[in-house]
C-alpha positions as CSV (number, residue, x, y, z in Angstrom):
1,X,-6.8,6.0,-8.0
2,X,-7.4,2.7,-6.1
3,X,-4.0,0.5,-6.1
4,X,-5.9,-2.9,-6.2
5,X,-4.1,-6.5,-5.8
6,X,-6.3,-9.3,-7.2
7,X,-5.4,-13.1,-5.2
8,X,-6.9,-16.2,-6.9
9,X,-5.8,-19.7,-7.5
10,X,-7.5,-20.3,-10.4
11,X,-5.9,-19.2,-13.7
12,X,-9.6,-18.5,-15.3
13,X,-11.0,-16.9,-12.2
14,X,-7.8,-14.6,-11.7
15,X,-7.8,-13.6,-15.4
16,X,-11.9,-12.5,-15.2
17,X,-10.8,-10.6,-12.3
18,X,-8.5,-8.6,-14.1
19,X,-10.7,-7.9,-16.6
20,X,-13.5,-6.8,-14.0
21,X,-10.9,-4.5,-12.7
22,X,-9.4,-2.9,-15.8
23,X,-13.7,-1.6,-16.5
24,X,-13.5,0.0,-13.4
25,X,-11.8,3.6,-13.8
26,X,-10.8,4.2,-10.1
27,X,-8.8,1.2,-9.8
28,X,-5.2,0.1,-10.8
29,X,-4.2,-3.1,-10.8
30,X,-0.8,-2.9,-9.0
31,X,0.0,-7.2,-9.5
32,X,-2.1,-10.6,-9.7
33,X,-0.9,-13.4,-7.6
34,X,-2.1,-17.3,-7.6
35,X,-1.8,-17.7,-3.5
36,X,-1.8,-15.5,-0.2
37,X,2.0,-16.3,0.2
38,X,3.3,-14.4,-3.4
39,X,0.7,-11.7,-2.1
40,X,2.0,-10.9,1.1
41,X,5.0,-10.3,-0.3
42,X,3.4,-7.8,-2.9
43,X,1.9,-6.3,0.2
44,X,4.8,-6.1,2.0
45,X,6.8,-4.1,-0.6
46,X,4.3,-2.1,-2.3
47,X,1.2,0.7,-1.5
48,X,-2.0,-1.2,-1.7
49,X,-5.3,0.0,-0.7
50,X,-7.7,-2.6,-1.7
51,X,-7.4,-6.6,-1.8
52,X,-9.4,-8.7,-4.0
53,X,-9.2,-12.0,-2.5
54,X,-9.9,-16.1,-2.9
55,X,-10.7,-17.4,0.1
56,X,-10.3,-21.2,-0.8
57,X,-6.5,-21.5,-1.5
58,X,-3.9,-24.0,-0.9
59,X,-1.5,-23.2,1.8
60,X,-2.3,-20.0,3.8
61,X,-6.3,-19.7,3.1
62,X,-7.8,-15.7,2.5
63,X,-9.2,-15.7,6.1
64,X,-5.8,-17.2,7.5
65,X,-4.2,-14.3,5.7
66,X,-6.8,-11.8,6.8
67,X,-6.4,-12.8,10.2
68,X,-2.7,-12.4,10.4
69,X,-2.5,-8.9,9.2
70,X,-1.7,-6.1,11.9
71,X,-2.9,-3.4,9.2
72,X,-5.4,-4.7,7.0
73,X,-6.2,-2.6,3.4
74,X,-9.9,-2.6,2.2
75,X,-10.7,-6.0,1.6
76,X,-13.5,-7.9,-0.8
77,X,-13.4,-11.2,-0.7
78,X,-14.7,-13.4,-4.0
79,X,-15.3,-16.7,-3.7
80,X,-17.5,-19.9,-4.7
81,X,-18.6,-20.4,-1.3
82,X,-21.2,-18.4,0.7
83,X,-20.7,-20.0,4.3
84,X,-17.9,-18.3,4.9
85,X,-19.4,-14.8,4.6
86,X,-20.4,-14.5,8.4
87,X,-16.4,-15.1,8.9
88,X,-15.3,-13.0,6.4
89,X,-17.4,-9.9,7.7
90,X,-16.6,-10.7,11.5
91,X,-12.7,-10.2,10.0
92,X,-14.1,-6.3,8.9
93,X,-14.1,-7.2,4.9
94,X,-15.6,-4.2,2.6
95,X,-17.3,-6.8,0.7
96,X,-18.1,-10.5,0.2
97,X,-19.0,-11.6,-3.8
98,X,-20.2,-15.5,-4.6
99,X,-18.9,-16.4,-7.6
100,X,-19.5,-16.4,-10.9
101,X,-20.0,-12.1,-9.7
102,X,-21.8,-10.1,-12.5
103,X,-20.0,-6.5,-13.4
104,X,-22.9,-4.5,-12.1
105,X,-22.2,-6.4,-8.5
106,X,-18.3,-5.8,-8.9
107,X,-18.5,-2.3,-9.3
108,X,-21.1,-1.8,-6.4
109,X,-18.4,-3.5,-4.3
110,X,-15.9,-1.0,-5.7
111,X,-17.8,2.0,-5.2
112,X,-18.5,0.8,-1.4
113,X,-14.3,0.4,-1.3
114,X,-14.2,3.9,-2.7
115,X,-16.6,5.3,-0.2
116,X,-14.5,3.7,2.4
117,X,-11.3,5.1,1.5
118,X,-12.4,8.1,1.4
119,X,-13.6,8.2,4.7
120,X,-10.8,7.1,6.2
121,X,-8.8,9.7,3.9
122,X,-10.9,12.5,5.8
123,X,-10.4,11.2,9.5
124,X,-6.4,11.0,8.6
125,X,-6.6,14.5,7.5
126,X,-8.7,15.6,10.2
127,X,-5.5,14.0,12.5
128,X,-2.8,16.3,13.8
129,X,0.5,14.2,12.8
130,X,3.1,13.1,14.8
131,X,6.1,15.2,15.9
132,X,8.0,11.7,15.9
133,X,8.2,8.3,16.2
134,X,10.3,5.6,17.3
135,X,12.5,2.4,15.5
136,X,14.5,-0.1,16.3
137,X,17.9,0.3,16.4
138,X,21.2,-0.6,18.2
139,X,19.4,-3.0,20.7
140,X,17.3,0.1,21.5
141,X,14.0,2.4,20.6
142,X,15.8,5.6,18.7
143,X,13.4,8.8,18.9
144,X,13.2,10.1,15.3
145,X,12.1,13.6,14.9
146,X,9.6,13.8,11.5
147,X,11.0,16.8,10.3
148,X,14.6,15.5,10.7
149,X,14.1,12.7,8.0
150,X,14.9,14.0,4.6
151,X,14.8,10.3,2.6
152,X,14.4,6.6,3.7
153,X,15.6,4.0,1.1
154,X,14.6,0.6,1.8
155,X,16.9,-2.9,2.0
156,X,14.8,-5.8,1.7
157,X,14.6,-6.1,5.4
158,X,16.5,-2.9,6.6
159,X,15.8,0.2,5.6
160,X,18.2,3.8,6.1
161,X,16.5,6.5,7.5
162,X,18.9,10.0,6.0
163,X,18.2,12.9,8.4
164,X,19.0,16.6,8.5
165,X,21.1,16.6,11.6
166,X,23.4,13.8,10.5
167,X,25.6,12.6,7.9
168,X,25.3,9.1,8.7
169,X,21.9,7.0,8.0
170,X,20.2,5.4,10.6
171,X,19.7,2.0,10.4
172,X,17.0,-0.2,11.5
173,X,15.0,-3.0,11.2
174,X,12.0,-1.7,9.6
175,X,9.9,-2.7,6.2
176,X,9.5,0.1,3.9
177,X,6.0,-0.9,4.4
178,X,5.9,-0.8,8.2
179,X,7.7,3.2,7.8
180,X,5.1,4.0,5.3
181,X,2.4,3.2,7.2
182,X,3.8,4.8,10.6
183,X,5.1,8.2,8.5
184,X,2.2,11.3,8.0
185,X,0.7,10.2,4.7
186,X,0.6,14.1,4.0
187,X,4.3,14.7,4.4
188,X,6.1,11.5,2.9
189,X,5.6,10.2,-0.9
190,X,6.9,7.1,-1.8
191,X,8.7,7.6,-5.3
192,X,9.8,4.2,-6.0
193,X,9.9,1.0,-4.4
194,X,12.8,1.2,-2.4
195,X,12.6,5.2,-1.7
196,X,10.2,7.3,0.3
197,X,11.1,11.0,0.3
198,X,10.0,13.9,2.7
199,X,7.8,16.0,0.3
200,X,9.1,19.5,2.2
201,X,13.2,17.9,1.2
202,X,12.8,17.8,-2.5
203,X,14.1,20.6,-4.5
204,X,13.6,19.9,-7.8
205,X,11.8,16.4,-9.7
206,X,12.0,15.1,-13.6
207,X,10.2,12.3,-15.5
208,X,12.4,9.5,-13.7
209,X,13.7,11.1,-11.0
210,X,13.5,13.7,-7.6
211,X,16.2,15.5,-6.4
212,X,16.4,16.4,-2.6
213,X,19.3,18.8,-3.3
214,X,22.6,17.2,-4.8
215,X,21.2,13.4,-4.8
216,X,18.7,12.4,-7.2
217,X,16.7,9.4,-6.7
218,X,14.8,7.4,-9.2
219,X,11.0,7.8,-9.6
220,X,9.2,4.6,-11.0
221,X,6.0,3.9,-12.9
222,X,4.2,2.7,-10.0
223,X,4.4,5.9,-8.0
224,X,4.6,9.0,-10.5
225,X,1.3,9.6,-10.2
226,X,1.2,10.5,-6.5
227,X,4.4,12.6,-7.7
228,X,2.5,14.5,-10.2
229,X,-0.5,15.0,-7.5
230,X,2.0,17.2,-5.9
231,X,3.8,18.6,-8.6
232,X,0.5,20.0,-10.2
233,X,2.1,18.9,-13.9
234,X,3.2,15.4,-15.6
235,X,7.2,15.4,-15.6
């Protein structure tokens, strides 16, 4: 599945967005939001993989957005206006649909977003991981071994890295996004919004929660389907 995030301004546009997506099997809607600032945030604290995105909005515009983002998702912009498309495709969007979009031309777009991921899927794969990587913490860059981290639970804008070799958490200044998307995609699963587990630590998982020995940690909605990929079995 495609975790999707739909941006518009306008209530009517937005709401045939939504439908649009919900016709389109590969695709979950993970939340629609009115303006690029509520979407950031929804960006910030959740796995998404493909923006569907206004450009015209008050405040912080699509391309402003675009623009400011270290690690950009897949990106389609809709909008009512085609003179920004030479902008929008300098920026690296999948896709760039004038309004009013016809379903036929929306799921072209999603099939070219699909094709995408999985090519970048296959070159990740392809990728030896990391043996480590380094965070902030204590006024310094702490060297964290991958396969010393057994949990990392986030803290709105801290997050507590629980290793193997220590009894005490490390702290540090991360976003649970910025951890998931410096972690081996093949060796972490995020379980919940404020938990990402090492897949190799867990011992034993239920409907609504995994256990990485004695501490159980709650599973949401959101992510027990990339729990049951690895499981084999719904819990």
């Amino acid at each position: 599945m495609i975790r999707c995030l739909a941006v518009d301004d306008e209530p009517l546009a937005l709401e045939l967005l939504e439908d649009n997506i919900s016709k389109v099997p590969f695709l979950e809607l993970v939340a629609s939001c009115s303006n690029a600032i509520e979407a950031m945030k929804v960006v910030e604290n959740n796995q998404i993989d493909l923006i569907f995105l206004d450009i015209q909005m008050p405040g912080l515009t699509g391309l402003q957005w675009i623009s400011s983002m270290r690690e950009k998702p897949l990106i389609i912009l809709i909008t009512a206006y085609e003179k920004f498309a030479l902008e929008g495709f300098n920026l690296d969007v999948t896709d760039y649909l004038v309004k009013p979009v016809s379903l036929d031309r929306f799921i072209k777009a999603c099939q070219k977003a699909r094709e995408l991921m999985e090519l970048r899927k296959a070159k990740k794969s392809n990728e030896a991981p990391p043996d480590f990587i380094f965070v902030p913490a204590d006024y310094s860059l702490v060297k964290v071994t991958i396969s010393d981290i057994r949990w990392i639970e986030g803290l709105k804008d801290y997050i507590r890295i629980h290793l193997k070799s220590s009894s005490k958490p490390l702290v540090t200044r991360f976003t649970m996004k910025n951890i998931e998307d410096t972690l081996p995609s093949n060796l972490f699963i995020r379980v919940h919004k404020s938990y990402i587990v090492a897949v190799s630590a867990i011992t034993a998982v239920r409907r609504s929660s995994v256990f990485m020995g004695e501490t159980e940690l709650p599973v949401s909605d959101n992510y027990r389907d990339e729990l049951t990929a690895i499981t084999g079995k719904a819990q």
